[in-house]
C-alpha positions in Angstrom: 0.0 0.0 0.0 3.0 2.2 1.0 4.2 1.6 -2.5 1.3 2.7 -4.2 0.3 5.8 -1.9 3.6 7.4 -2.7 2.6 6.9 -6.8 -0.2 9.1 -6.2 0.1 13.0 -6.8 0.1 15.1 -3.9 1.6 12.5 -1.2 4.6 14.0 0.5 5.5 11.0 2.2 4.3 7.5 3.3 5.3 4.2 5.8 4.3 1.1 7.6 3.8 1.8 11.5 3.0 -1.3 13.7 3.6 -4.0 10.7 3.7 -6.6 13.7 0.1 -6.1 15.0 -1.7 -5.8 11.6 -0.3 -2.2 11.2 -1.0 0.9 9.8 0.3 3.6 7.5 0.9 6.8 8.1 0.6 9.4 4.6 1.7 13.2 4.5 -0.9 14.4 1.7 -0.7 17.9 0.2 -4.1 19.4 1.8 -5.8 20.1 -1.5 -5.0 16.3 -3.0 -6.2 14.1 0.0 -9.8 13.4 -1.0 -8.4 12.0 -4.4 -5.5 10.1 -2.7 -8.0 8.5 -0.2 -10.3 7.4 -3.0 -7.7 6.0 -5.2 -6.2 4.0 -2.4 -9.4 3.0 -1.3 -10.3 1.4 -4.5 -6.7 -0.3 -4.7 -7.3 -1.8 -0.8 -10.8 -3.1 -1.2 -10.0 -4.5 -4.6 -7.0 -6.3 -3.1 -8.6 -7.3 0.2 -12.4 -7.6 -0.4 -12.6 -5.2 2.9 -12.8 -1.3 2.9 -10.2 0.8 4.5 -10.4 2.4 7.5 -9.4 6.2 7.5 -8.4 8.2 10.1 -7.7 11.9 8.8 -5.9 14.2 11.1 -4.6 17.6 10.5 -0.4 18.6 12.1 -0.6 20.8 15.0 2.4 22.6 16.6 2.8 19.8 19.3 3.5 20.7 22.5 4.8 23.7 24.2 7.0 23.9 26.9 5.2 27.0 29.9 7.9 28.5 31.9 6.6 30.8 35.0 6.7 33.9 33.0 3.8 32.8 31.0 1.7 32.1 34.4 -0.8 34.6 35.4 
């Protein structure tokens, strides 16, 4: 899948995570492309494995932020 997500216009990046438990991937997708990356890989898992994909979209934050006391009111 990995493979074939990175063919696909738009993807910035793509890898396995958790291979051992039945795994994952993980895709960085240009914003404006991600609809049309999800249904082409969609199409590619269900016709592979008879099953449809599950898709968990999430957006990248700034993480987390270290407060020292001057920021404390």
């Amino acid at each position: 899948m990995v493979e074939n997500t990175l063919q696909q216009e738009g993807v910035l990046g793509a890898r396995i995570m958790g291979g051992g438990f039945g795994g994952c991937s993980i895709n960085l997708i240009q914003e404006d492309k991600a609809e049309e990356v999800i249904k082409a890989i969609s199409e590619k898992y269900l016709e592979y494995f008879n099953i449809q994909m599950k898709i968990y979209q999430v957006k990248i934050s700034d993480g987390i932020k270290e407060y020292t006391n001057e920021y404390i009111i």
